[in-house]
The first five atom37 places (N, CA, C, CB, O) and aatype in JSON, in Angstrom:
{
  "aatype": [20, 20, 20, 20, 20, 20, 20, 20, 20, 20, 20, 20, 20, 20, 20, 20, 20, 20, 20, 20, 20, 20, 20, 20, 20, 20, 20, 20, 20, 20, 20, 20, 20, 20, 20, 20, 20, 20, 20, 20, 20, 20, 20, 20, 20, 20, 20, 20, 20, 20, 20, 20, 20, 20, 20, 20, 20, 20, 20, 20, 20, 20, 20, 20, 20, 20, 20, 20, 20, 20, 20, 20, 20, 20, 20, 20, 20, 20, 20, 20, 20, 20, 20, 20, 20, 20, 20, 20, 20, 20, 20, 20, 20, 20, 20, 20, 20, 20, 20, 20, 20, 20, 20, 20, 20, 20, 20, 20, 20, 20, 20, 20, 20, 20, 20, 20, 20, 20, 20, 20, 20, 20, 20, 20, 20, 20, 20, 20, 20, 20, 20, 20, 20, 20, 20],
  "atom_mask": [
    [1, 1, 1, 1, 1],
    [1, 1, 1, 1, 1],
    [1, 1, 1, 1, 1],
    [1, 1, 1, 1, 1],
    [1, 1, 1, 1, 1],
    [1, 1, 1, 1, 1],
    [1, 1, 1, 1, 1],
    [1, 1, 1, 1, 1],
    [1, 1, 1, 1, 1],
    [1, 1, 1, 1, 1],
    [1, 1, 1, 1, 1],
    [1, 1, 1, 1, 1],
    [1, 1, 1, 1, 1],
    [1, 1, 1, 1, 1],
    [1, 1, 1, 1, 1],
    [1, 1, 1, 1, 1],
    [1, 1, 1, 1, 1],
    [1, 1, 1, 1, 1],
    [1, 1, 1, 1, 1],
    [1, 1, 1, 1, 1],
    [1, 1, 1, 1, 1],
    [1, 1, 1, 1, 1],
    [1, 1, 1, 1, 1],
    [1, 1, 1, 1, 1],
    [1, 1, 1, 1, 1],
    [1, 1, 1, 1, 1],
    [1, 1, 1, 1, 1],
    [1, 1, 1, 1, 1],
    [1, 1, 1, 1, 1],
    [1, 1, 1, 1, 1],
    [1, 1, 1, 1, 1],
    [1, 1, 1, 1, 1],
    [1, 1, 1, 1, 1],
    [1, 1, 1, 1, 1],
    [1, 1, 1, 1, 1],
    [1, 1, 1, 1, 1],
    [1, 1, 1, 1, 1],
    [1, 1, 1, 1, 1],
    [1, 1, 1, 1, 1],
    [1, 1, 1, 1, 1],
    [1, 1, 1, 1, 1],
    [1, 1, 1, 1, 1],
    [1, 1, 1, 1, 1],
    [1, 1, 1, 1, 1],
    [1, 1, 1, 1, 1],
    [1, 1, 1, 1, 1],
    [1, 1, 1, 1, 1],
    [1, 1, 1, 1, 1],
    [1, 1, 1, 1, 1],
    [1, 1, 1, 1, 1],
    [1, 1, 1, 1, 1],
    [1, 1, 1, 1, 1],
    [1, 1, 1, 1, 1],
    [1, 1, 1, 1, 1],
    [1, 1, 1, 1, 1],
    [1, 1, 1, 1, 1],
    [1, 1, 1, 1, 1],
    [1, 1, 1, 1, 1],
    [1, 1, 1, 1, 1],
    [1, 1, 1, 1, 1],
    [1, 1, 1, 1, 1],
    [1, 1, 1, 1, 1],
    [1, 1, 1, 1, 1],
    [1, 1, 1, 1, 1],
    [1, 1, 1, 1, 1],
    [1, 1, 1, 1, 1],
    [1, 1, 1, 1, 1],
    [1, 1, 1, 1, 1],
    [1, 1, 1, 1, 1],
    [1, 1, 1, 1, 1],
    [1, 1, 1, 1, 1],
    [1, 1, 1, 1, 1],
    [1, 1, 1, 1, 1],
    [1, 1, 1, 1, 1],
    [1, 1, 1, 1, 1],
    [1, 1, 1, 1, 1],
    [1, 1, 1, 1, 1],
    [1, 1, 1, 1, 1],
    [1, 1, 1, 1, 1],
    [1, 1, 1, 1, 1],
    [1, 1, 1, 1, 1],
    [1, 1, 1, 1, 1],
    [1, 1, 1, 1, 1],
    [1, 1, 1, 1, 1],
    [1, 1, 1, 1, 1],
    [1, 1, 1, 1, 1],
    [1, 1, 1, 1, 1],
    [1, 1, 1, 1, 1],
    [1, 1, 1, 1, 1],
    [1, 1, 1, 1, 1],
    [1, 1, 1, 1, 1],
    [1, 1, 1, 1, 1],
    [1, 1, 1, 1, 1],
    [1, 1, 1, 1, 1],
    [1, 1, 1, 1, 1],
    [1, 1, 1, 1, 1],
    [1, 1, 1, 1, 1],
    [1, 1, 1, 1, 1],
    [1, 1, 1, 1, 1],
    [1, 1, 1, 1, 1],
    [1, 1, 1, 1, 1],
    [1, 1, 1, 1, 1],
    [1, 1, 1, 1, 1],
    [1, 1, 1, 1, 1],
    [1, 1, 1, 1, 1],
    [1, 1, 1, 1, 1],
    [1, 1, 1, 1, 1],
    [1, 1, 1, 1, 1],
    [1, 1, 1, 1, 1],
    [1, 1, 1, 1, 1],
    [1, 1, 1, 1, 1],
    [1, 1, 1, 1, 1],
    [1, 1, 1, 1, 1],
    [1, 1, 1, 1, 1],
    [1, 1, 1, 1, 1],
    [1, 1, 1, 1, 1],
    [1, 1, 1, 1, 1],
    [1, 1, 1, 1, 1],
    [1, 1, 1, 1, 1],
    [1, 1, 1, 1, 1],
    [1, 1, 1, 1, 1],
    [1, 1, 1, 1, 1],
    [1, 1, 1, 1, 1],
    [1, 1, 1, 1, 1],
    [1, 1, 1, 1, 1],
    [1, 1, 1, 1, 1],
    [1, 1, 1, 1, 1],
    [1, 1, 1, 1, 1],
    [1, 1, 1, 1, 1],
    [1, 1, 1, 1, 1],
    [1, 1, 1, 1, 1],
    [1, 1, 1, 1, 1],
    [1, 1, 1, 1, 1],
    [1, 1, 1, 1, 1],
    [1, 1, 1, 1, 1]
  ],
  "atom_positions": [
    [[131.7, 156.23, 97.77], [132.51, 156.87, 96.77], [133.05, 158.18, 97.36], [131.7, 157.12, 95.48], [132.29, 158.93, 97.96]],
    [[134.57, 158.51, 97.16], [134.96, 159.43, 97.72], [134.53, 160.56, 96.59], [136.4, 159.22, 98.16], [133.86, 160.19, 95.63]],
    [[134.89, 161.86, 96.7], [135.08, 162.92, 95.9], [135.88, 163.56, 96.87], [133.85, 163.67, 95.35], [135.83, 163.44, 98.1]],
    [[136.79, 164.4, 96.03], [137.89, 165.45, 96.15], [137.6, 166.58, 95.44], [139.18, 165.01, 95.69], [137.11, 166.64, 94.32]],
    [[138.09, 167.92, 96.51], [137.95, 169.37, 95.89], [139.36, 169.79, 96.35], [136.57, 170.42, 96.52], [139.88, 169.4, 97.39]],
    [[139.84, 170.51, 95.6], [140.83, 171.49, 95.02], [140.99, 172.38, 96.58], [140.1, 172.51, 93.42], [140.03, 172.84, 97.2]],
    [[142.11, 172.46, 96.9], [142.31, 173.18, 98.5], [143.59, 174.52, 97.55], [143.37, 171.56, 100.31], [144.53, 174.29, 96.79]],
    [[143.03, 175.79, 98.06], [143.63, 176.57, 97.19], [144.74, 176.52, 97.61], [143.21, 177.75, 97.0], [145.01, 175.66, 98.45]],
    [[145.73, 177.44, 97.15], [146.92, 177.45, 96.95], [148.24, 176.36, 96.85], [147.01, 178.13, 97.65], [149.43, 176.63, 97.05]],
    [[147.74, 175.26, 96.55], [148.81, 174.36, 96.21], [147.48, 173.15, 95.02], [149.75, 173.48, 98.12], [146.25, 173.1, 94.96]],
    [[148.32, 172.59, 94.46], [147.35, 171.31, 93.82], [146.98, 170.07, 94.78], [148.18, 170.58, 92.52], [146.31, 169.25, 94.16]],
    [[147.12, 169.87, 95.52], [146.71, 169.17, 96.28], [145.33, 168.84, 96.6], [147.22, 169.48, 97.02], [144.76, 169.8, 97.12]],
    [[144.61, 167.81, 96.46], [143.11, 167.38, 97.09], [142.89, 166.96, 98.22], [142.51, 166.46, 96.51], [143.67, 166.25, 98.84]],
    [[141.83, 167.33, 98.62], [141.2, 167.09, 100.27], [139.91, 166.29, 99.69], [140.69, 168.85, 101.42], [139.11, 166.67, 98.83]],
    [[139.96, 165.14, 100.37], [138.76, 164.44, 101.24], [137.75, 165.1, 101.1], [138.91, 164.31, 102.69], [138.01, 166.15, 101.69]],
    [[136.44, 165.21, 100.56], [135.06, 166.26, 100.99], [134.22, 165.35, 101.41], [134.26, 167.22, 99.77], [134.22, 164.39, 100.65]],
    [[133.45, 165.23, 102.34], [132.41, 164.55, 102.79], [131.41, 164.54, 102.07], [132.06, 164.86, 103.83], [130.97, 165.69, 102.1]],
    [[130.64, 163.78, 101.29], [129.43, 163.5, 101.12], [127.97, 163.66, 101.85], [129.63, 162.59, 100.97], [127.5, 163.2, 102.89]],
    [[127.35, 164.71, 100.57], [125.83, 164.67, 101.92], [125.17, 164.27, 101.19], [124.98, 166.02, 102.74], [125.67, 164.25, 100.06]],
    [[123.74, 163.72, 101.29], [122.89, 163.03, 101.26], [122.27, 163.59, 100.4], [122.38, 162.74, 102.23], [121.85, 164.61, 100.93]],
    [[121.87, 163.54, 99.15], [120.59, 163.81, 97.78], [119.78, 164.23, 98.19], [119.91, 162.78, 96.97], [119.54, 165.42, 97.96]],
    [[118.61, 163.16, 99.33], [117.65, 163.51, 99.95], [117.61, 162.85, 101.08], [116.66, 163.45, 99.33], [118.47, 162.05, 101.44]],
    [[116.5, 163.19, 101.75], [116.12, 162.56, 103.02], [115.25, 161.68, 103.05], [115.72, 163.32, 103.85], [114.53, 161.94, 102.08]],
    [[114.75, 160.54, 103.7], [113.99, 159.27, 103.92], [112.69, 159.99, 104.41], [114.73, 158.11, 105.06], [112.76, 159.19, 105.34]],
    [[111.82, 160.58, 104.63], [111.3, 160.94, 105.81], [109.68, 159.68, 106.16], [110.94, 162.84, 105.58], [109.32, 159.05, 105.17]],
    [[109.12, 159.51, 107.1], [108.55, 158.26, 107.83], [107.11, 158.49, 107.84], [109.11, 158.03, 109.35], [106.72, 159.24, 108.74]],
    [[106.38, 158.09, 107.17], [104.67, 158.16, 106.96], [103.88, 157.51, 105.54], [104.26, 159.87, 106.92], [104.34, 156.72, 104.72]],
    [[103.15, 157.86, 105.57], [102.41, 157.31, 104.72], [101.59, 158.54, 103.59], [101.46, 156.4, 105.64], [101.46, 159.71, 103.95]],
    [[101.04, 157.99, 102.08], [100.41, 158.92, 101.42], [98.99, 158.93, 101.8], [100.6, 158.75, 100.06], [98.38, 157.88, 101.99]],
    [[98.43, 160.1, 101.93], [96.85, 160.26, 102.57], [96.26, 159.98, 101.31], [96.28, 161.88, 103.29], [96.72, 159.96, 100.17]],
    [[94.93, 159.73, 101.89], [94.1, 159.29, 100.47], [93.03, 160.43, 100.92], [93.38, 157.31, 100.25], [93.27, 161.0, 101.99]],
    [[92.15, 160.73, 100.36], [90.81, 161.21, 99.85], [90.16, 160.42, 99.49], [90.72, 162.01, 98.95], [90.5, 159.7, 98.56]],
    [[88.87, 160.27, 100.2], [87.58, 159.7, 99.68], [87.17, 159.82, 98.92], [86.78, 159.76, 100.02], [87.33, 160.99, 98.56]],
    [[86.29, 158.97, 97.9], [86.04, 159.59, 96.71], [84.42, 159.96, 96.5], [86.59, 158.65, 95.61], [83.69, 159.28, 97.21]],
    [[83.96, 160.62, 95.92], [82.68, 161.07, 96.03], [82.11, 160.52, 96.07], [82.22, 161.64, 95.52], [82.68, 159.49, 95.7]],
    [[80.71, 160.19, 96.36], [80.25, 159.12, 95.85], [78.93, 159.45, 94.79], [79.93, 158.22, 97.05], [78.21, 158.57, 94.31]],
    [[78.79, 160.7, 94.57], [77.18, 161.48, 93.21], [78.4, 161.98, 92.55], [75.51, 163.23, 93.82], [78.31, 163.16, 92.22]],
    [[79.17, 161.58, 92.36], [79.94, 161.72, 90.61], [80.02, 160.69, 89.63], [81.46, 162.0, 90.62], [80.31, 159.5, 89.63]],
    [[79.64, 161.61, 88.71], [79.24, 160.46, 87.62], [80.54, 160.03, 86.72], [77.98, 161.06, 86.53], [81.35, 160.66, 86.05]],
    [[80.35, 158.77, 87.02], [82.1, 157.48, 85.98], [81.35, 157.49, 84.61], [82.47, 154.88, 86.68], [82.04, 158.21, 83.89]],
    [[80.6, 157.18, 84.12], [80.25, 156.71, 83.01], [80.87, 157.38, 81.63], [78.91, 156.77, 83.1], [81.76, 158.2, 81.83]],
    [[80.69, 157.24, 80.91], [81.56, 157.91, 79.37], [80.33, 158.59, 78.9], [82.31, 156.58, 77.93], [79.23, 158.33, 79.38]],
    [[80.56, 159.62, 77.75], [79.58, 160.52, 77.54], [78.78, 159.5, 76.4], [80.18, 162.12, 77.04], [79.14, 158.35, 76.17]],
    [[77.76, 160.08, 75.81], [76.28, 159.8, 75.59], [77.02, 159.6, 73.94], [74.79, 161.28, 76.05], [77.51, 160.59, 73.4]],
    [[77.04, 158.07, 73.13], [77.48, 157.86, 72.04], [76.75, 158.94, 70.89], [77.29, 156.39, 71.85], [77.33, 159.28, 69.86]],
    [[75.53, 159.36, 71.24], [74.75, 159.77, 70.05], [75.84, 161.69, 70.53], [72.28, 159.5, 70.25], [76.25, 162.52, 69.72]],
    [[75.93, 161.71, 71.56], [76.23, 163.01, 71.62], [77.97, 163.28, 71.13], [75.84, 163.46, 73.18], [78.4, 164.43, 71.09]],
    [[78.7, 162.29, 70.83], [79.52, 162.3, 70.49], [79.68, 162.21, 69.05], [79.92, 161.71, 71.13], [80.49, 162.93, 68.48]],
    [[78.85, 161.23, 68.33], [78.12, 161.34, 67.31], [78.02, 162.83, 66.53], [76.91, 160.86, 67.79], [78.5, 162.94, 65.4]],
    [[77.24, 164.18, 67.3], [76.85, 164.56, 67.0], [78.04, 165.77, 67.16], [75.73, 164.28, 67.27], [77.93, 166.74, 66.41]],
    [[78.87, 165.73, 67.87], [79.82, 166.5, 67.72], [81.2, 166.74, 66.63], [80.08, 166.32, 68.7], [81.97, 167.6, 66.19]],
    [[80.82, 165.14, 66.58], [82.29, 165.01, 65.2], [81.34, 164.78, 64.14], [83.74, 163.39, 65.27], [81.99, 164.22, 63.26]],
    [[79.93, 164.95, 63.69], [79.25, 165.25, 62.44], [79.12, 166.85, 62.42], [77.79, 164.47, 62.36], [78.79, 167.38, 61.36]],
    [[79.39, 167.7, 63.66], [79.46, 168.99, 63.02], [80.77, 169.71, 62.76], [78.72, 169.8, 63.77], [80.87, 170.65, 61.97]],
    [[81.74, 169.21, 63.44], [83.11, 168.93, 63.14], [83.52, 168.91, 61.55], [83.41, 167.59, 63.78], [84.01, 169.73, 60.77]],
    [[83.04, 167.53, 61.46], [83.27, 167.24, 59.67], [82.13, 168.24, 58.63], [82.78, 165.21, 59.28], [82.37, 168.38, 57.43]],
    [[81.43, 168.61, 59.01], [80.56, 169.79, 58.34], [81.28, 171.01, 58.31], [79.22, 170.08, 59.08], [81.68, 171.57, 57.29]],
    [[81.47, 171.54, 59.9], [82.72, 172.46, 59.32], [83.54, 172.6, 58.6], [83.33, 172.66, 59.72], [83.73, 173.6, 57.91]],
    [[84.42, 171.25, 58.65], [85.61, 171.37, 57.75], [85.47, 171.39, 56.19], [86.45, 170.28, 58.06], [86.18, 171.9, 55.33]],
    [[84.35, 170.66, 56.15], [84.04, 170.41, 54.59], [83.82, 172.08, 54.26], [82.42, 169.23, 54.2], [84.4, 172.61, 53.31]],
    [[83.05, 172.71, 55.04], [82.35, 173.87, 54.84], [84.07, 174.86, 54.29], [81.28, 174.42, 56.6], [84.33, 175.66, 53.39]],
    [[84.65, 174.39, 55.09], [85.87, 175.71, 54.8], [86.61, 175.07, 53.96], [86.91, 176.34, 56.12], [87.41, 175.96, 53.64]],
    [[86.93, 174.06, 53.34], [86.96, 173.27, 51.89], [86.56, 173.96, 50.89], [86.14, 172.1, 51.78], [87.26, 174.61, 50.12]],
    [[85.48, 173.84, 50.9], [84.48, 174.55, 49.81], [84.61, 176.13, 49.41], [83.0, 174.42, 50.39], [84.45, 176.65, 48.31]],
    [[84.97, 176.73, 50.7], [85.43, 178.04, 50.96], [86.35, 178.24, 49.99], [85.97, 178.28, 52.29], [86.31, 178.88, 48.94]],
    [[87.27, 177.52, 50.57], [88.86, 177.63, 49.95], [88.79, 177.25, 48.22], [90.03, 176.27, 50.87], [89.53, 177.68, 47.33]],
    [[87.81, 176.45, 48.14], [87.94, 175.87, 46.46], [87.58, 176.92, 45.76], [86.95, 174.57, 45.92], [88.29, 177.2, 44.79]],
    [[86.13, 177.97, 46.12], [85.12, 179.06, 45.38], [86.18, 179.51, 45.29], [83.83, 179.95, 45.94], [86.68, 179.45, 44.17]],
    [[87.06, 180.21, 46.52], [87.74, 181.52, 46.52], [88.59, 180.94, 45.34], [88.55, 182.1, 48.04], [88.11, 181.33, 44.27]],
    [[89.7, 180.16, 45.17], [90.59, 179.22, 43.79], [90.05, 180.02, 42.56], [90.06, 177.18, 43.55], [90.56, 180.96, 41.96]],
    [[88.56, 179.17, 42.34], [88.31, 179.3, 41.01], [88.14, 180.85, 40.76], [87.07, 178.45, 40.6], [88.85, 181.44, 39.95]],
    [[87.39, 181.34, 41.33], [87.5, 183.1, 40.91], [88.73, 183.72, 40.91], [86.75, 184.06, 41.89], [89.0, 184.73, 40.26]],
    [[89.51, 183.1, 41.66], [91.25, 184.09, 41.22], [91.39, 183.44, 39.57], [93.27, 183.36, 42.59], [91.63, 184.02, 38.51]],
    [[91.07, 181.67, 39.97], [91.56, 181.35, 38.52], [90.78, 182.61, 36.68], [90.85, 179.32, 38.47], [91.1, 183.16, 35.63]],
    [[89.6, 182.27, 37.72], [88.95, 182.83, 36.5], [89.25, 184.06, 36.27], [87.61, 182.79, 36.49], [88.96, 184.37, 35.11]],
    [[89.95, 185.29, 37.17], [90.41, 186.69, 37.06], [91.68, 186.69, 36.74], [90.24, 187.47, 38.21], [92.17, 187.8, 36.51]],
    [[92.55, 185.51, 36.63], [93.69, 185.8, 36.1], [93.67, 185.64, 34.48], [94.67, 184.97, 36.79], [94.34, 186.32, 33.7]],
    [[92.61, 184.44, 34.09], [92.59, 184.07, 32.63], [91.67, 185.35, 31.75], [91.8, 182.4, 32.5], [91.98, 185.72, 30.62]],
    [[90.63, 185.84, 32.44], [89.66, 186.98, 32.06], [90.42, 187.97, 31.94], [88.56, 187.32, 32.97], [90.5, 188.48, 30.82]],
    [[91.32, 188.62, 33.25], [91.95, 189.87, 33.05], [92.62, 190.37, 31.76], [92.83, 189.9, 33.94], [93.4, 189.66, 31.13]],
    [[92.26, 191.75, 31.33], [92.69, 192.64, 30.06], [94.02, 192.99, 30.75], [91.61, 194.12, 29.57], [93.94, 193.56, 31.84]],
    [[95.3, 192.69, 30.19], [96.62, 193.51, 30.48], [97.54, 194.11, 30.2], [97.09, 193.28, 30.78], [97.77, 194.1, 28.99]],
    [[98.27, 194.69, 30.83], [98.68, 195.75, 29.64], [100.37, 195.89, 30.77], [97.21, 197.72, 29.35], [100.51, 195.95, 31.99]],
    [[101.53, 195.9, 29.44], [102.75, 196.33, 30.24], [103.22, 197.56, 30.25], [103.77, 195.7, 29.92], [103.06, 198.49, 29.45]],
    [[104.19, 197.41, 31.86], [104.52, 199.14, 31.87], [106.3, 198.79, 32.01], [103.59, 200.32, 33.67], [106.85, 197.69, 32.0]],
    [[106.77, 199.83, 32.11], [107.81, 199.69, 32.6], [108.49, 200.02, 34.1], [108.26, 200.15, 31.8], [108.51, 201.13, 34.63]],
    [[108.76, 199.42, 34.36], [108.79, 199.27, 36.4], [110.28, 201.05, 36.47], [110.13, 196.44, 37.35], [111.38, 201.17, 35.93]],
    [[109.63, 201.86, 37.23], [110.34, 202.86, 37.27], [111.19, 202.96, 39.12], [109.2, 204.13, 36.74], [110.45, 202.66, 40.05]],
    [[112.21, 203.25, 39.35], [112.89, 203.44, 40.78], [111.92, 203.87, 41.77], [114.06, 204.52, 40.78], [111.48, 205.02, 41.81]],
    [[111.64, 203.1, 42.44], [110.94, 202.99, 43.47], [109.74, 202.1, 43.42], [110.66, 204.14, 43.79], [109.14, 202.18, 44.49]],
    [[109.27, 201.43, 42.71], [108.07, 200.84, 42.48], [108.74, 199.26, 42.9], [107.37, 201.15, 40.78], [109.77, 198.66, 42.59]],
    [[107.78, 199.0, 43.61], [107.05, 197.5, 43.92], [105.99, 196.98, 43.72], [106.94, 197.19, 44.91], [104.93, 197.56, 43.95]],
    [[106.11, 195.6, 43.17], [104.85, 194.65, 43.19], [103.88, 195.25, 43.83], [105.02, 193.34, 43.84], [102.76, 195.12, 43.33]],
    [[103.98, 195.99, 44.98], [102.59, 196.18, 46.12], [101.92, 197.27, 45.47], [102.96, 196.66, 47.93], [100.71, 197.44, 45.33]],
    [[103.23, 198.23, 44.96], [102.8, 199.44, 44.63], [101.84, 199.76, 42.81], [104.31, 200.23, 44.82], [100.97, 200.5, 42.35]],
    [[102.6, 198.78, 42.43], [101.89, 198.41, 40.83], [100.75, 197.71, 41.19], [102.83, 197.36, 39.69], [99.96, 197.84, 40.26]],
    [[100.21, 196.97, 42.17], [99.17, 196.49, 42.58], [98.35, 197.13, 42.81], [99.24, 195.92, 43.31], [97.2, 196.96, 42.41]],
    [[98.74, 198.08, 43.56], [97.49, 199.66, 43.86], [97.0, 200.22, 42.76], [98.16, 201.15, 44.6], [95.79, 200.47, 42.71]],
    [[97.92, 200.56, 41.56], [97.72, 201.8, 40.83], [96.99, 200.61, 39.73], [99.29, 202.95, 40.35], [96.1, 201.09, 39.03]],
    [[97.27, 199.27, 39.55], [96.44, 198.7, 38.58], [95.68, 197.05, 39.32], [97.55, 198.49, 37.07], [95.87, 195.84, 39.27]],
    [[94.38, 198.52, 40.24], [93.58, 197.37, 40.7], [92.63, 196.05, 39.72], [92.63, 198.13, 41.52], [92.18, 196.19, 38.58]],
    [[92.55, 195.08, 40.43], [91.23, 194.02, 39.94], [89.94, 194.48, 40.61], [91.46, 192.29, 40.46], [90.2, 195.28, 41.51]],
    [[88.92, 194.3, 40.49], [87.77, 194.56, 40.65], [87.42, 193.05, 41.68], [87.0, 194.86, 39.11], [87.48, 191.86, 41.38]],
    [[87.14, 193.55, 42.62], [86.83, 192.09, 43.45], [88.12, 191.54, 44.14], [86.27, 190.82, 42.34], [87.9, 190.64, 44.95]],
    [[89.42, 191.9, 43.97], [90.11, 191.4, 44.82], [91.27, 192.19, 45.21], [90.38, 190.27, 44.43], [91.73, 193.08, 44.5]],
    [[91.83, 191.78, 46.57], [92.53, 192.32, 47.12], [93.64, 192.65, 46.78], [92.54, 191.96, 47.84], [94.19, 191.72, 46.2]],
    [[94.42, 193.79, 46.88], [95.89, 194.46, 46.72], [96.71, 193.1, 46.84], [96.35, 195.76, 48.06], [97.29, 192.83, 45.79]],
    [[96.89, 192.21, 47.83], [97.49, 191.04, 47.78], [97.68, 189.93, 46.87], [97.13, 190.66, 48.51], [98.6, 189.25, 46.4]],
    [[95.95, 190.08, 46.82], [95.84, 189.12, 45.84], [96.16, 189.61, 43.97], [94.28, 188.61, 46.15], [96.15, 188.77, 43.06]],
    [[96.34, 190.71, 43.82], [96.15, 191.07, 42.78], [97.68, 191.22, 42.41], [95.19, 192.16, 42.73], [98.13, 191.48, 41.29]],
    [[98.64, 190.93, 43.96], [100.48, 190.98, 43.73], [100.22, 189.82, 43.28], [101.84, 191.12, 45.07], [100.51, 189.85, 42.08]],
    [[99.78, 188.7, 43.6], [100.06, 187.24, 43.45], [99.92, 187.46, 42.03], [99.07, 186.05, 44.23], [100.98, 187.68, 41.44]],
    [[98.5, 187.43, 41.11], [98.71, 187.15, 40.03], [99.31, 188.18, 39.26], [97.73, 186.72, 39.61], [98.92, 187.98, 38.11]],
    [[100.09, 189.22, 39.27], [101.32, 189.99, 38.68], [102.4, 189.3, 38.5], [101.74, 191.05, 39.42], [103.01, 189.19, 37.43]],
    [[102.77, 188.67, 39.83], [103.81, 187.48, 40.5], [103.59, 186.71, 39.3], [103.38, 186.58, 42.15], [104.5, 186.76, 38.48]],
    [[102.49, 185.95, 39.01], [101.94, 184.85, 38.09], [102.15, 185.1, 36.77], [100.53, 184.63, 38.23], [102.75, 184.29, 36.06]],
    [[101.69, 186.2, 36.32], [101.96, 186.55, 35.1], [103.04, 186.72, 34.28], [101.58, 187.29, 35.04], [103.3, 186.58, 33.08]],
    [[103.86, 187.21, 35.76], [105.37, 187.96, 34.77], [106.36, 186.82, 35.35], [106.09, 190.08, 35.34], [107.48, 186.79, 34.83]],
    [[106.13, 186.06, 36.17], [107.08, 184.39, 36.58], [108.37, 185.01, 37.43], [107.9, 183.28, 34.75], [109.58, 184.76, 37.41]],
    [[107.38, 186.1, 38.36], [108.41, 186.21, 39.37], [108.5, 185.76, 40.79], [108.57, 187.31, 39.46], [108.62, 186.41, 41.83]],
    [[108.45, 184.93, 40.64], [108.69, 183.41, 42.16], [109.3, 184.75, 43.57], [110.93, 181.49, 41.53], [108.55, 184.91, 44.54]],
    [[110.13, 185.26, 43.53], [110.36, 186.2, 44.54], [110.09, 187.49, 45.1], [111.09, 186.27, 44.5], [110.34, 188.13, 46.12]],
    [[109.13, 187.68, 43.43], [108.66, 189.44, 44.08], [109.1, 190.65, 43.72], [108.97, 189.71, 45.42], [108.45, 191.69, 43.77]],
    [[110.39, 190.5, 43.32], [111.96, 191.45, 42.84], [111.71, 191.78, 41.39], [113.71, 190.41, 42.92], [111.9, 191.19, 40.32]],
    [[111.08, 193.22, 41.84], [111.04, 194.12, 40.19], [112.23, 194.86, 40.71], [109.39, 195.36, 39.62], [112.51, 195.16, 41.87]],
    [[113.21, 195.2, 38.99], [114.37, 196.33, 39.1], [113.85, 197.32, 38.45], [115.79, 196.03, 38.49], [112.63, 197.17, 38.31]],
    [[114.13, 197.98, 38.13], [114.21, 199.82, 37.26], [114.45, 198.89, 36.05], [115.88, 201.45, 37.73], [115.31, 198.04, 35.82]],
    [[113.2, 199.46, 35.24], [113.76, 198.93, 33.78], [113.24, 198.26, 33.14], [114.73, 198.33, 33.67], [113.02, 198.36, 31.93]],
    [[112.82, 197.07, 34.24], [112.46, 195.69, 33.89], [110.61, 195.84, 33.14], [112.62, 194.62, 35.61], [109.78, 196.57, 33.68]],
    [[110.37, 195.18, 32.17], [108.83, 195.42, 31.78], [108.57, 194.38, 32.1], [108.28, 195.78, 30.42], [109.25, 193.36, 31.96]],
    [[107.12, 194.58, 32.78], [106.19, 193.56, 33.46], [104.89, 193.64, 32.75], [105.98, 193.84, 35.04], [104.83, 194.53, 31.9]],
    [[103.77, 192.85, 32.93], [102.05, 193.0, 32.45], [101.89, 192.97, 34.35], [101.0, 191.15, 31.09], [102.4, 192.54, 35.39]],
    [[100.74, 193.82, 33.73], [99.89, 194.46, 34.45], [98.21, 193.91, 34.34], [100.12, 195.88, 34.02], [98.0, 193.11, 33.43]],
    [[97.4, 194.17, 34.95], [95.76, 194.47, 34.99], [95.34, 195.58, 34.26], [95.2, 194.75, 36.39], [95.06, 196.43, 35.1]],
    [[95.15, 196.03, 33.16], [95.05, 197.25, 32.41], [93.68, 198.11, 33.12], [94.85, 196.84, 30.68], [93.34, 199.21, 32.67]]
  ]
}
């Protein structure tokens, strides 16, 4: 297959020679011996056994985690006494979170159920707007 390149100053193409991708070169692949005190066999069924039964213990374990932690938000959002304010210029969710803590849970967690209460999916208090609070 020919190919042609561009010879400057006129449109005209030249002939380019073709070179070679790669080279052939002449030998063979070496091998390595293989050991012979290394062990082929597959590992020990009971010990495999015993790795994916603590595996699945873990996971269950942080399951369980995750469910306790659930029900106590549930139960602090339905328990909580609350009381509304009116959201003044400059205040955020984070910041109404500080000034009207829960007992037992975090500034974060205590935006979420504000979030929950007042059915604000995005977070976005204006000047003005009345929200409930954690009294």
């Amino acid at each position: 297959m020919k190919t042609y390149a561009m010879i400057d100053g006129n449109l005209a193409l030249a002939p380019v020679a073709e070179k070679p991708l790669f080279q052939v070169v002449e030998g063979r692949r070496a091998t390595v011996p293989a050991a012979s005190n290394v062990r082929q066999d597959n590992a020990h069924p009971a010990c495999v056994f015993a790795v994916v039964a603590i595996c699945a213990l873990m996971l269950a374990f942080g399951f369980l985690q995750l469910h306790a932690q659930q029900v106590a938000f549930d139960q602090m959002c339905e328990s909580s006494s609350r009381t509304e304010v009116v959201v003044q210029s400059g205040d955020t969710l984070w910041s109404l979170a500080q000034s009207h803590p829960l007992e037992g849970l975090s500034v974060d967690e205590t935006v979420s159920i504000i979030r929950s209460w007042n059915n604000v999916p995005e977070g976005l208090v204006y000047p003005g707007m009345e929200i409930v609070v954690p009294a």
